[in-house]
RODO-2510 file (C-alpha; in nm, 4 decimals, decimal comma):
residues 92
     n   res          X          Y          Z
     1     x     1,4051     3,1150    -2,0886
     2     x     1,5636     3,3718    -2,3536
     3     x     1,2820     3,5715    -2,5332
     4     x     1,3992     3,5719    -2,9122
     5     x     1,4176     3,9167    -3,0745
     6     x     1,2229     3,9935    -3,3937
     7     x     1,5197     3,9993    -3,6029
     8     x     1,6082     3,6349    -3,4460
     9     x     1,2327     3,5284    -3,5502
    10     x     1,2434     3,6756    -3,8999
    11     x     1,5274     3,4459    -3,9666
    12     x     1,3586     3,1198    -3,8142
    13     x     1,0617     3,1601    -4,0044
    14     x     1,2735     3,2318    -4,3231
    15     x     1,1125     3,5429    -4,4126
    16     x     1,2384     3,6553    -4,7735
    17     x     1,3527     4,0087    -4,8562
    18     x     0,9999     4,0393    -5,0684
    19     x     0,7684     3,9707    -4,7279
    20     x     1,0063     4,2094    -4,5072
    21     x     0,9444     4,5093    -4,8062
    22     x     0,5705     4,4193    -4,7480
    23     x     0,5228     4,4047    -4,3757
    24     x     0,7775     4,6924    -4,3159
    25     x     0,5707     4,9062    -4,1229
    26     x     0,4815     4,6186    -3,9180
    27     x     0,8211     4,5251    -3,8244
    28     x     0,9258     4,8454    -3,7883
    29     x     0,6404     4,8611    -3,5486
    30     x     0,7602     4,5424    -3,3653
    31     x     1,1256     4,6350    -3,3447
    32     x     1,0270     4,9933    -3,1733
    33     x     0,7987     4,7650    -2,9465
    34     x     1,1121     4,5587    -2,8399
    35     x     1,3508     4,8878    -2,8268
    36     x     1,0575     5,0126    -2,5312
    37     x     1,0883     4,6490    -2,4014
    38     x     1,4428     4,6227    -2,3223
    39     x     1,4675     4,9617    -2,1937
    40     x     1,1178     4,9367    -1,9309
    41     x     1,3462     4,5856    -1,8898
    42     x     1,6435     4,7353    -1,7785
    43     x     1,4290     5,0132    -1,5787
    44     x     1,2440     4,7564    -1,3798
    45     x     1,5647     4,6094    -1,2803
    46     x     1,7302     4,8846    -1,1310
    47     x     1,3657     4,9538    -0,9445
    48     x     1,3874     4,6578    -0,8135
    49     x     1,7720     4,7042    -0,7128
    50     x     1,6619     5,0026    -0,5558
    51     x     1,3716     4,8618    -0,3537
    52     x     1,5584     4,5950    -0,2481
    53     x     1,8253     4,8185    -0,1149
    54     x     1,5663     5,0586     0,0573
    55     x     1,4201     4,7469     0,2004
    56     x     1,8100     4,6366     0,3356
    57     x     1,7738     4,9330     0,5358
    58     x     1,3986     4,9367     0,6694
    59     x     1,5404     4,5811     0,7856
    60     x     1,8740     4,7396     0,9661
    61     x     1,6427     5,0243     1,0884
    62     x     1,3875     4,7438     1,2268
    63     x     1,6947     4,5683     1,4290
    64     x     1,8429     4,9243     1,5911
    65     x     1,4919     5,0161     1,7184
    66     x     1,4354     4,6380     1,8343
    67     x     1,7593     4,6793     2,0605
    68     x     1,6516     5,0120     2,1555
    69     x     1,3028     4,9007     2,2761
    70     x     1,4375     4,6177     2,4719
    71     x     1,6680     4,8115     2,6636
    72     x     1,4394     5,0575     2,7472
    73     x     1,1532     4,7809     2,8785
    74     x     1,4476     4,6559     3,1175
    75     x     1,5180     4,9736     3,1864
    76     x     1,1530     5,0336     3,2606
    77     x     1,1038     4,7025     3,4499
    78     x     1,4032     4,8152     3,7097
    79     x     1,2533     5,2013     3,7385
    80     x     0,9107     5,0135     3,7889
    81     x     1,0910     4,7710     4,0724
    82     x     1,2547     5,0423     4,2515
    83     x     0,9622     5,3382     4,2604
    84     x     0,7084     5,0346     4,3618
    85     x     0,6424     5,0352     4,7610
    86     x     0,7681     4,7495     4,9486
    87     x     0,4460     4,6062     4,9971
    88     x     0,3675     4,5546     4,6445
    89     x     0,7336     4,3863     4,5667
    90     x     0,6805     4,0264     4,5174
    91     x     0,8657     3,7863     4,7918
    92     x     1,0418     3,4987     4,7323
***
């Protein structure tokens, strides 16, 4: 859903030139609001680009160190088999 600007709103209500002159400050105030809107807006959006990116490569990271840590418990499995005294080995 679109948010409406205050300029948008001031037209669909029909607000005459007379009102505007007497609730300037106010939408002055309003249309400064919206200005910090749309710019925290556009902020939060490239924050979130950002995070998502960082978390992109926490996830690649995450996958590397997975292959890593398998192929170091089978390497640790065969170092265990061959240092282990034949009487421990299991028979088949």
């Amino acid at each position: 859903m679109r948010i409406k600007t205050v300029e948008e709103q001031l037209v669909k209500l029909s607000v005459t030139e007379e009102e505007r002159k007497r609730h300037a400050d106010l939408i002055q105030e309003c249309l400064e609001r919206e200005k910090r809107l749309n710019s925290n807006r556009v902020k939060i959006q490239e924050g979130m680009k950002a995070v998502t990116a960082n978390l992109q490569t926490i996830g690649h990271t995450m996958e590397i160190i997975n292959l890593g840590l398998r192929e170091l418990s089978g390497r640790l499995a065969e170092i265990t088999l061959r240092l282990s005294p034949v009487s421990k080995l299991p028979r088949a």
